[in-house]
C-alpha positions as CSV (number, residue, x, y, z in Angstrom):
1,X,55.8,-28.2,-149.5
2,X,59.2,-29.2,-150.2
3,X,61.9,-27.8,-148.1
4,X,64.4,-25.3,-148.8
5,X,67.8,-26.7,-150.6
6,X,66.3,-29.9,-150.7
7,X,64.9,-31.7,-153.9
8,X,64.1,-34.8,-152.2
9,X,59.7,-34.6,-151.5
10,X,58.9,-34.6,-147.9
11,X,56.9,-37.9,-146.4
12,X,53.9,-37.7,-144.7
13,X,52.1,-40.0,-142.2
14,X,48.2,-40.4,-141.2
15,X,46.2,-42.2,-139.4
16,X,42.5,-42.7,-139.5
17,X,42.6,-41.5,-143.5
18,X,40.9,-44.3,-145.1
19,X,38.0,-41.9,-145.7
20,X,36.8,-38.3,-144.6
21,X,39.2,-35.9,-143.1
22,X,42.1,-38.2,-142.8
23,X,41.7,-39.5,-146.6
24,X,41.4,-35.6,-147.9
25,X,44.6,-34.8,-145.7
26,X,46.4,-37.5,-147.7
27,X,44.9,-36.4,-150.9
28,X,46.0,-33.0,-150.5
29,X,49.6,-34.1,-149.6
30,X,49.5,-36.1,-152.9
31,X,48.2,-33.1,-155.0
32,X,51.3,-31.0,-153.6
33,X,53.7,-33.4,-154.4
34,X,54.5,-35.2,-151.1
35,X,54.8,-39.1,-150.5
36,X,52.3,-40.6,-148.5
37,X,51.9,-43.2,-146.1
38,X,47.8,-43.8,-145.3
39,X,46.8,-46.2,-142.2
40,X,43.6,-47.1,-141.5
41,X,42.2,-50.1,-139.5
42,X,40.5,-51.6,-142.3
43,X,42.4,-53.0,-144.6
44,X,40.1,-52.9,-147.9
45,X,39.3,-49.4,-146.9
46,X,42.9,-48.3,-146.6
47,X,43.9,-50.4,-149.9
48,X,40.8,-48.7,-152.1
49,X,42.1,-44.8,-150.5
50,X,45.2,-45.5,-151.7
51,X,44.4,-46.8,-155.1
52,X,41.9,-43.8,-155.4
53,X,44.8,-41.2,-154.6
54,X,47.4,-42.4,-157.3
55,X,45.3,-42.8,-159.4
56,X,44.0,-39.0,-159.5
57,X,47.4,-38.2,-159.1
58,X,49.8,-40.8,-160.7
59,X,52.9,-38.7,-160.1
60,X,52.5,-39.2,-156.5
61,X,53.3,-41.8,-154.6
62,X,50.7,-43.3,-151.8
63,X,51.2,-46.7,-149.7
64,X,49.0,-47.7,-147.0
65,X,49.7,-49.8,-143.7
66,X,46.7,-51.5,-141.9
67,X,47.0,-51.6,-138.8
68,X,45.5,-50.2,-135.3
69,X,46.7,-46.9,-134.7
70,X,45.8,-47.2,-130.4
71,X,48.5,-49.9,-130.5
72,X,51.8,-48.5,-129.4
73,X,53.4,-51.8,-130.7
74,X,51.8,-51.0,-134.0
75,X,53.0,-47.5,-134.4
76,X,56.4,-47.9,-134.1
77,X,56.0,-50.5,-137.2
78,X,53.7,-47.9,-138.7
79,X,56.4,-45.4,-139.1
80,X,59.1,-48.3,-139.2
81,X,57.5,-48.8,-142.4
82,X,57.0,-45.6,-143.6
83,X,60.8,-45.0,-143.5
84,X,61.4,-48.3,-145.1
85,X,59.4,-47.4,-147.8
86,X,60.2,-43.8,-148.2
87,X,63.9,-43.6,-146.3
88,X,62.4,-40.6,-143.8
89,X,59.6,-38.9,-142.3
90,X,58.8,-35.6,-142.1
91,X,55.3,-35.2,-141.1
92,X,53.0,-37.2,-139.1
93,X,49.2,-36.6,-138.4
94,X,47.3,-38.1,-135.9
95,X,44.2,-38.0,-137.3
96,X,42.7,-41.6,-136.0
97,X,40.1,-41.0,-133.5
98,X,36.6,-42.2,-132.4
99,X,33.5,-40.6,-130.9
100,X,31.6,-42.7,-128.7
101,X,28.4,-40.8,-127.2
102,X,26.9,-40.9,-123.8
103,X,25.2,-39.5,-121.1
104,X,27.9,-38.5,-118.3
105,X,25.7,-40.1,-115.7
106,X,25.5,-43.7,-117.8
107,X,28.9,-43.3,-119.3
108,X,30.6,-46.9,-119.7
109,X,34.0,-47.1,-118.3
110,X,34.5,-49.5,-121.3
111,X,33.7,-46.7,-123.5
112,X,35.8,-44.5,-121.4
113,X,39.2,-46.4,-122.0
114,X,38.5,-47.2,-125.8
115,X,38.1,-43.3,-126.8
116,X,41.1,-42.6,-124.5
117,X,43.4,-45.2,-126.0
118,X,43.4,-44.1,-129.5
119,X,42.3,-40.5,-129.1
120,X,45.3,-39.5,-126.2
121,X,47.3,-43.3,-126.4
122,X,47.6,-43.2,-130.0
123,X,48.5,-39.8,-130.9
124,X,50.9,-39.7,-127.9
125,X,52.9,-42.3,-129.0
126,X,52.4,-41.7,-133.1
127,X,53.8,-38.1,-131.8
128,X,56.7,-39.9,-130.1
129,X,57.9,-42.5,-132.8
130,X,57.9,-39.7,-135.3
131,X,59.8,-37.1,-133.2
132,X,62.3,-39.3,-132.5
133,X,62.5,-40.2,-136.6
134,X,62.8,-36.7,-136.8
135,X,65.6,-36.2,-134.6
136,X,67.5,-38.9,-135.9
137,X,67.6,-37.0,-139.8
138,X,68.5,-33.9,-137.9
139,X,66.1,-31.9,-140.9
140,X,63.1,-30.7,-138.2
141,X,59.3,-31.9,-138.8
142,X,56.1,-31.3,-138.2
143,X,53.3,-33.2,-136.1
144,X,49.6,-32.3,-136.1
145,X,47.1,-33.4,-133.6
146,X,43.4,-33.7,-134.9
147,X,41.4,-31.7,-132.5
148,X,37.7,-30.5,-132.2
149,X,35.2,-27.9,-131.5
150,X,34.2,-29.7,-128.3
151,X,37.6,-29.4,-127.0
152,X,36.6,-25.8,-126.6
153,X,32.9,-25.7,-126.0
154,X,30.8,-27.9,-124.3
155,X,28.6,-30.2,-126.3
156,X,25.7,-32.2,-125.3
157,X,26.8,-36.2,-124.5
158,X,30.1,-35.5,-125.3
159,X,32.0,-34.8,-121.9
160,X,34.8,-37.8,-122.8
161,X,35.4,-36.6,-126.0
162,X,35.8,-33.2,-125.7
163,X,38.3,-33.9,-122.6
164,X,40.2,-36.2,-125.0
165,X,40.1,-32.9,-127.8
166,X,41.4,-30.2,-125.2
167,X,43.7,-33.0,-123.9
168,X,45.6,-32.9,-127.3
169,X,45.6,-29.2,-127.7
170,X,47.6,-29.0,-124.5
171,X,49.5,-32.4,-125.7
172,X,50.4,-29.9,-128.1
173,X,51.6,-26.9,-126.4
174,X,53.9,-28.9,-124.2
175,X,55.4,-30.3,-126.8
176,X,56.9,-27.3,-127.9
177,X,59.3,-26.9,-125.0
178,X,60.8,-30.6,-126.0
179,X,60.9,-30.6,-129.7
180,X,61.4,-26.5,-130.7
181,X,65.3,-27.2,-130.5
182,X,65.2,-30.0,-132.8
183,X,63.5,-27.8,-135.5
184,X,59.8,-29.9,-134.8
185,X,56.7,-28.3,-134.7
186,X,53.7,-29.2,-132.9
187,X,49.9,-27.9,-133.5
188,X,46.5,-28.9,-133.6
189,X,43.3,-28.4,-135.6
190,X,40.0,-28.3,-134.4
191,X,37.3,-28.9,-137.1
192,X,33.7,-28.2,-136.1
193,X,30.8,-30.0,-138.0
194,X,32.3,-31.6,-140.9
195,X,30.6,-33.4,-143.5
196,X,31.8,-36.5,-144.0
197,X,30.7,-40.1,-144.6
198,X,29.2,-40.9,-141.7
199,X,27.6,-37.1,-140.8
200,X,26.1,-37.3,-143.8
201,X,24.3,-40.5,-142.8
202,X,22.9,-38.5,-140.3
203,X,19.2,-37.4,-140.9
204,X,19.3,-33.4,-141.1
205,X,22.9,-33.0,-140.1
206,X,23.0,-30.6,-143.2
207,X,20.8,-28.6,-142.8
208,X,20.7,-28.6,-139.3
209,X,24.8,-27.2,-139.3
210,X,24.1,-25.0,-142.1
211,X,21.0,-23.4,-140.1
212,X,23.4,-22.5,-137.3
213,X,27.1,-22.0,-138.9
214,X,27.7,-18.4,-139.1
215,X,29.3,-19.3,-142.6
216,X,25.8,-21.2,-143.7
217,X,27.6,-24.5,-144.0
218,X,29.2,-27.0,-142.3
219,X,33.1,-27.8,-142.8
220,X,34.0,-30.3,-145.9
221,X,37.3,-32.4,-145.3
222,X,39.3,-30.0,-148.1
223,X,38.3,-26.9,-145.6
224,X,40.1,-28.8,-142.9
225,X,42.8,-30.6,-145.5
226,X,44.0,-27.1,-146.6
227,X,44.6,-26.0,-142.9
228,X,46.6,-28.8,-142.0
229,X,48.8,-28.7,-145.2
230,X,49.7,-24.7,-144.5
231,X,50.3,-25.8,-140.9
232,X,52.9,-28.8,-141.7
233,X,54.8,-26.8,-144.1
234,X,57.7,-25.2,-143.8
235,X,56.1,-22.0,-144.2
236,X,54.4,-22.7,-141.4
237,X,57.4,-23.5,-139.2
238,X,57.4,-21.0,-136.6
239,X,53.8,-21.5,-135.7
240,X,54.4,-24.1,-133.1
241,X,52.0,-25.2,-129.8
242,X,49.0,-23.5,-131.6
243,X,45.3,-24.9,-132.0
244,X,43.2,-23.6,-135.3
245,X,39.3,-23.7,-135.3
246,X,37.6,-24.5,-138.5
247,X,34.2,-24.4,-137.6
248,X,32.6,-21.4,-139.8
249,X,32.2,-19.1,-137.5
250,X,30.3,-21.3,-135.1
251,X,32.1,-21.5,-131.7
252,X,31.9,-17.9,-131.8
253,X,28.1,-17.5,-131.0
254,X,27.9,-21.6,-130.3
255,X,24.1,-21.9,-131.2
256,X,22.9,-25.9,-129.5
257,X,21.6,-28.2,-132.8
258,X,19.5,-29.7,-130.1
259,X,16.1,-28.4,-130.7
260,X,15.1,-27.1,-127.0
């Protein structure tokens, strides 16, 4: 992933990684050489990722910053940092999210403004900080927003959600008018069910997503950790304002797993 006429290994960024898709993003980047700064709001959890990574892969180099990524005050130390510690950025992920279920009709403004804030807030502003980093080493970037499934098809108890998933796929496409000319490009993946630490707390999640993927199994984090890294890479430049779904198959016949 290293740029053309330049030695130097790019610097990534992202949030949300202290385990599942976020950690597997940053694991990837390590395998291919990249330096890597990991956030995550816990601070054990982000320390323990990032001892994991170098030490599967001791020629990389992984630092983690604690810190919550739907605090704008924080993200601008978050890559702050990062370009301390690494003297640039060249990718940034915003891969910190939350999913809080709920009935439209019960739905807790509460809940409402906590999704929102580090869902759209978050990546918003993560997107910002880096772009302007980017701009200032006049070398072009990439920024990736972490989408999902129900940003394109409805899904039971998930109206606020999915509105904060679409909301970044467009985040993304109007991005491209303001950062194309400084060689930046924006896109967004949008996993479908995913196993992960906490899916695979839930009873029958497997099976149940394997039953009704076209593919016979739900995502892993590497399915979506290898679409990310082609999309950030400068062979992946000219794709720009794009949204990729990695759902096996699924939102193509978009079977409920709520037994009727």
């Amino acid at each position: 992933m290293e740029k053309e006429n330049d030695p130097a290994p790019q610097v990534a960024l992202v949030t949300g990684a202290g385990m599942g898709i976020g950690f597997e993003i940053c694991r990837h980047f390590a395998a291919e050489g990249l330096r890597v700064m990991l956030n995550d709001l816990d601070r054990d959890l982000t320390q323990n990722a990032v001892d994991k990574i170098n030490s599967e892969f001791p020629n990389s180099s992984c630092s983690g910053h604690a810190g919550d990524a739907s605090d704008t005050g924080f993200i601008e130390q978050l890559v702050q940092q990062t370009v301390r510690q690494f003297g640039r950025l060249d990718i940034a992920v915003a891969n910190a999210g939350i999913t809080v279920f709920g009935e439209f009709l019960t739905y807790k403004e509460s809940d409402f403004h906590k999704l929102l804030q580090l869902n759209l807030v978050g990546s918003f502003f993560l997107a910002q900080q880096a772009a302007k980093q980017m701009m200032a080493q006049q070398s072009g970037g990439s920024i990736l927003f972490m989408s999902s499934v129900t940003g394109h098809q409805a899904h039971k108890n998930l109206a606020a959600y999915g509105m904060s998933k679409a909301a970044l796929e467009m985040l993304a496409k109007t991005l491209v008018l303001e950062l194309s000319p400084f060689n930046i490009n924006v896109n967004a993946v949008a996993p479908g069910a995913t196993m992960t630490e906490r899916t695979a707390s839930e009873d029958g999640y497997e099976q149940t997503w394997s039953r009704i993927t076209p593919m016979g199994r739900p995502a892993y984090p590497r399915d979506i950790a290898a679409a990310v890294g082609f999309l950030v890479s400068p062979s992946a430049r000219h794709i720009t304002g794009q949204s990729l779904v990695i759902d096996g198959g699924w939102t193509a016949t978009s079977p409920s797993p709520y037994k009727k």
